[in-house]
N, C-alpha and C positions, 0 to 999 in steps of 0.2 A: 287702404286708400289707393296704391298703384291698380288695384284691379278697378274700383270704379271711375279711374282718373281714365281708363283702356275705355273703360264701355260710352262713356263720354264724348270722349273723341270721334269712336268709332259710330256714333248717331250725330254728333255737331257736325262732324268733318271742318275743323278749322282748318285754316292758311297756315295759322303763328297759335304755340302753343307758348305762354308766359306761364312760367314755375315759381314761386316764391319758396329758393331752397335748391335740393337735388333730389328729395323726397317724389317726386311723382317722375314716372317713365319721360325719357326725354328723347325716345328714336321713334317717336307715331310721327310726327311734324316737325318739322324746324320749328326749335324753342327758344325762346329768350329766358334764362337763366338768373333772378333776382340772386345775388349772392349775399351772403354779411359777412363771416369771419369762417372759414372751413377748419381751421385749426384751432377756435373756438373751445374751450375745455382739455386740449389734447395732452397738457401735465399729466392729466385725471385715465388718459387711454391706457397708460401700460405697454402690455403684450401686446392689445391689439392698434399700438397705434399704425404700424404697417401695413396693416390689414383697411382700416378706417379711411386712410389715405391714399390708399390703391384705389377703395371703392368712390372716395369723393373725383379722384384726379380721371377716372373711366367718365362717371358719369358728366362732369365738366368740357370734357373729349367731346361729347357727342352733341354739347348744345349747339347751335349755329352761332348765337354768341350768350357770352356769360358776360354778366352786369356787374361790377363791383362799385360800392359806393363810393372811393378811393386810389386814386394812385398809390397809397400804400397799402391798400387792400389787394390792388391788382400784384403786388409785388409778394403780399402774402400766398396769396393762389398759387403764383411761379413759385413758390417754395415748394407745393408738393408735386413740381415736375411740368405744370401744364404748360404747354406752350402758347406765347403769349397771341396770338394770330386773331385766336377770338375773341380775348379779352376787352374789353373797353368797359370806360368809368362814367356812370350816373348819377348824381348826387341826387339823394334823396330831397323829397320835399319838406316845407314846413309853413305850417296853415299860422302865414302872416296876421293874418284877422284874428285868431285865437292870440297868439304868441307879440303880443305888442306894446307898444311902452302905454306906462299909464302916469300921468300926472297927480301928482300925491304931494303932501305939506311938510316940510321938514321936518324927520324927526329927532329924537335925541339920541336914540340908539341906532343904528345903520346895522340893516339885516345881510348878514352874509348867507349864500344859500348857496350847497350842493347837493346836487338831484344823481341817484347812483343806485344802482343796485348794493345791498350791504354784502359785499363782499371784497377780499383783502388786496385782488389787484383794482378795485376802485379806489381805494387810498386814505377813506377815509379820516382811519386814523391821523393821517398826515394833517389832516387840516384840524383836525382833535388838537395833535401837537403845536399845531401852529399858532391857534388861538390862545393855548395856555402858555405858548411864549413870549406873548405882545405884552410890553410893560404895560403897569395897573392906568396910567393915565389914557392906554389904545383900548386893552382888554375892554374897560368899564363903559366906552362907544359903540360895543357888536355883541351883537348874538349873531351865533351859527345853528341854521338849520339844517337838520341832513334829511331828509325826504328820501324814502324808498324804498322796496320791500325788502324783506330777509331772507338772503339766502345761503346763511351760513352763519347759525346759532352759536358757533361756536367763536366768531371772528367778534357777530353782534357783543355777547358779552363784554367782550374785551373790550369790546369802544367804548359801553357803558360802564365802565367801571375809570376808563383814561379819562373821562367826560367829567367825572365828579367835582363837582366845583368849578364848574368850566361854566362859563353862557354858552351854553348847549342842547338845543333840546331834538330828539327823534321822532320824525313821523314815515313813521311804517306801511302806516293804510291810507292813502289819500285817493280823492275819486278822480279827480284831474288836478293836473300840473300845472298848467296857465298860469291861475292866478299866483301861484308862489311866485314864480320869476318876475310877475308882474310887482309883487310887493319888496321883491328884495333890492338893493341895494350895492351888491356886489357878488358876482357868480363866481363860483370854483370850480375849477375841475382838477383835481389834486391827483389822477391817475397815476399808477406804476406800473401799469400793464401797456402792452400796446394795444391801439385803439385802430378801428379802421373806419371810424368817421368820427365819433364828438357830438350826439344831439345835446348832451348837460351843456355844453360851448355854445354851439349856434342855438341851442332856445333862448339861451341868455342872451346873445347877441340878438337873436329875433326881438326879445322885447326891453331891446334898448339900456342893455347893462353892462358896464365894465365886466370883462371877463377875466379872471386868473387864473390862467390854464398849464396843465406841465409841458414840459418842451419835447412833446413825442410826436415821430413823423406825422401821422396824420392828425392830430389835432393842426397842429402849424401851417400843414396844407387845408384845411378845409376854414380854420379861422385867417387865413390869406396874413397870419403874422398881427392881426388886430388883437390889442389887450396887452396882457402880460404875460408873458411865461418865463416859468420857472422851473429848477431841476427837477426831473420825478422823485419824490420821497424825500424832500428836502426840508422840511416845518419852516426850518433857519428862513431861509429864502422865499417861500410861501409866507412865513408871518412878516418880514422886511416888503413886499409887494402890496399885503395887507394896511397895512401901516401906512406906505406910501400914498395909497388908496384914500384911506379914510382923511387924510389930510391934504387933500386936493381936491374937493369937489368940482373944480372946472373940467378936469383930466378928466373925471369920473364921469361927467358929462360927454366931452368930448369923444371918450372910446365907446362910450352909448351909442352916441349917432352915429358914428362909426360902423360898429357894426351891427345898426339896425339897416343901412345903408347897405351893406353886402348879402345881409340876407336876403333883403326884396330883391334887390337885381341879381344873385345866383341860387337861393335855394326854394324860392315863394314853388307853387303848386303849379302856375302856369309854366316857371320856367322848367320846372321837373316832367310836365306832361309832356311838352314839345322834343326835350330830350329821346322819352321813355320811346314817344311817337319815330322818334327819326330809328332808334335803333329795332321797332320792330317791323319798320320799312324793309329796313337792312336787313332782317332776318330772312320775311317772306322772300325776298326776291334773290335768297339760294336755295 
């Protein structure tokens, strides 16, 4: 890819080279640098995680600026050495029109739903536990969805087997996500890992849902403290939020609007363009 990203270049001749990554050459033009998480897997490096982190913190070095979805993203970057000069934070967008509340008839069971990759610092088990914590008169009110693909056979198991007897059901393959959040009822994000932005958080809050989110830096900053949070890896206090939830529908409303309300005015697609536009201003013009 770096070689045909060179020959590219070298027949467009752009101003501003935008990277989604550090995968493609970043010293032909001043680049804008889309980042997510650079330490991303790095339990999983090993020996080479020194090695891994020299080459992400060189190639980060030479963008004009590097984009991070978060102030606690940009704090993870400084972790491996980068000085911060170039750094600056863009929040990603979220296609408000897809992602939006829908009016529906009350039902008798209230759908709980978190959307996650199946993996073990996504947490799901946490909310597995949570649900099979809630006395019989909460439990026999919810179902939980967990929506997401598999990527780690080994963790999947184990959920399904905590799940048994639970209102719980797994969908693995689904073609889009919209309408889930559209039909649920109350969104999770029961993380134990750090995060450096939260889209299971703000899609729910895009379409108008109380969110129950765990209390990790960047979820806290990018949901501006709207909803609920609670300890990471906590069921106890996950299922007591639940509970509280399901027995308040005005609250449940009211953190709805809420943060259907912060979404449009800091993460819709117009306000992400005009951001993405200001910083590749700033780029060309070193």
């Amino acid at each position: 890819m770096e070689l045909a990203v060179r020959r590219e270049v070298a027949r467009f001749r752009p101003d501003v080279l935008v990277a989604h990554g550090i995968e493609v050459p970043v010293d032909l033009v001043p680049t804008v640098g889309l980042l997510t998480d650079p330490l991303a897997g790095a339990a999983r490096w090993g020996r080479l995680r020194g090695v891994r982190q020299k080459l992400y913190r060189s190639r980060i070095e030479k963008m004009a600026i590097a984009v991070a979805p978060s102030t606690a993203a940009c704090r993870r970057i400084e972790d491996l050495g980068v000085a911060g000069a170039s750094l600056r934070v863009a929040w990603p967008g979220v296609d408000t029109a897809e992602f939006r509340p829908e009016e529906g008839g009350e039902e008798s069971t209230l759908r709980l739903l978190y959307v996650a990759r199946m993996v073990p610092d996504k947490g799901q088990h946490v909310a597995i536990e949570a649900v099979k914590g809630l006395h019989d008169n909460i439990r026999q009110q919810v179902h939980l969805d967990l929506v997401g693909p598999i990527e780690d056979s080994a963790y999947f198991t184990k959920l399904r087997r905590r799940a048994e007897g639970a209102p719980v059901a797994f969908h693995t393959e689904v073609a889009e996500l919209a309408s889930w959040y559209r039909r649920a009822d109350i969104v999770l994000f029961p993380t134990v890992g750090e995060e450096v932005f939260g889209y299971s958080a703000v899609d729910g809050m895009a379409a108008g849902k109380p969110v129950i989110f765990s209390k990790v830096s960047a979820v806290v900053e990018v949901t501006d403290g709207i909803g609920v949070a609670v300890p990471p890896g906590d069921p106890k206090r996950l299922g007591e939020a639940i509970r509280e939830l399901v027995r308040s529908p005005d609250r449940r409303r009211e953190l709805g609007r809420q943060g259907r309300e912060l979404v449009v005015n800091r993460y819709s697609w117009d306000r992400a363009i005009e951001r993405y536009e200001e910083l590749i201003r700033e780029a060309a013009g070193k």
